[in-house]
C-alpha positions in Angstrom: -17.8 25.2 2.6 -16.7 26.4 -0.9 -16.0 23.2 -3.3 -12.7 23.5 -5.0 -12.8 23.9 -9.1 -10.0 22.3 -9.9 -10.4 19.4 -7.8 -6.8 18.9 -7.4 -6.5 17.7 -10.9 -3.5 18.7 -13.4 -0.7 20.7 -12.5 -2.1 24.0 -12.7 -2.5 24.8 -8.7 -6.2 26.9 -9.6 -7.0 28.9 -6.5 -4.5 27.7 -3.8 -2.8 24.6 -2.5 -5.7 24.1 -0.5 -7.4 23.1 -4.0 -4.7 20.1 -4.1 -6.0 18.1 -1.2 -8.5 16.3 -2.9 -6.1 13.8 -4.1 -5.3 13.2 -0.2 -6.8 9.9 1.2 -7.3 9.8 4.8 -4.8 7.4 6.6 -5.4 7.8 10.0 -6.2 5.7 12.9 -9.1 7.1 14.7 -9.1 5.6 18.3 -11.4 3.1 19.6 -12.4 1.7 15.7 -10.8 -1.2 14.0 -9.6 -0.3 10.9 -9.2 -2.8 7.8 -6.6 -2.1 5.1 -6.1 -3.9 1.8 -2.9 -4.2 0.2 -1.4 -5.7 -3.2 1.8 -7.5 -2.4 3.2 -8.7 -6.0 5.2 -11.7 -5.8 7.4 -12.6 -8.4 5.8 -15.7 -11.2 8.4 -17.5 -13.5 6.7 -17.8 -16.7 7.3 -20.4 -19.5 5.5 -21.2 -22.5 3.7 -24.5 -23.2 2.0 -25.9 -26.6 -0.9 -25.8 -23.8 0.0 -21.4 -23.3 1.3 -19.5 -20.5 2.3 -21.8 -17.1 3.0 -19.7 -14.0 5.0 -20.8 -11.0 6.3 -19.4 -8.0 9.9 -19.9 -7.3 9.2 -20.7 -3.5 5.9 -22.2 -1.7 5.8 -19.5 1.2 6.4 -15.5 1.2 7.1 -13.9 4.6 5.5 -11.0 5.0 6.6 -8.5 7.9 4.9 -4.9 8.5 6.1 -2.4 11.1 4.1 0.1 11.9 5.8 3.8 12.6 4.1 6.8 14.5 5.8 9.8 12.6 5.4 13.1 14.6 6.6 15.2 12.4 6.4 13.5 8.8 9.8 12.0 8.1 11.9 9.0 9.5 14.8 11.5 10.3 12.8 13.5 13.2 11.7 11.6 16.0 10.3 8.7 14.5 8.8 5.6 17.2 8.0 2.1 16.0 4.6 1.8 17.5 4.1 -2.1 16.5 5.7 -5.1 14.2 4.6 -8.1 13.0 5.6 -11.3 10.7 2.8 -13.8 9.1 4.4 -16.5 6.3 1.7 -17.1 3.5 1.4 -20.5 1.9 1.1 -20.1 -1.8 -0.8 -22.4 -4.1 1.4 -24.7 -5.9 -0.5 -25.7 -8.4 0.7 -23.1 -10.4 -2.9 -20.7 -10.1 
């Protein structure tokens, strides 16, 4: 198989569009494997300055965190999408201002 020049980089499209899919990242669920993901979920900090420097704390002790998970036949939320599965975890957050 032929290894794109480009390498999807920059906006000039090189050869074809099919040079532009090395920026994809696979997100697919295979079937039968487990499949960990890893996330950043920013919370917001209030910040105030001390003699002592910078002191962080949260505004509240617990975020709840919900994730829905949506099978999209065709690519967009307007044709035919199905929620597959949902689910809601609270988080405890450090109070000590970490």
């Amino acid at each position: 198989m032929p290894i794109p020049q480009q390498l999807g980089r920059g906006r000039r499209m090189g050869r074809g569009p099919y040079e532009k899919s090395g920026l994809l990242e696979d997100s697919s669920l295979p079937p039968l494997r487990t499949v960990n993901s890893s996330y950043e979920i920013f919370f917001p900090v209030i910040e105030s300055e001390t003699e002592e420097g910078t002191v962080r704390t949260f505004p509240s002790d617990k975020l709840e965190i919900a994730v829905q998970l949506w099978y999209l036949p065709f690519g967009t939320m307007e044709d035919d999408a199905f929620l597959w599965a949902e689910s809601t975890k609270t988080v405890f957050l450090p109070t000590d201002g970490s």
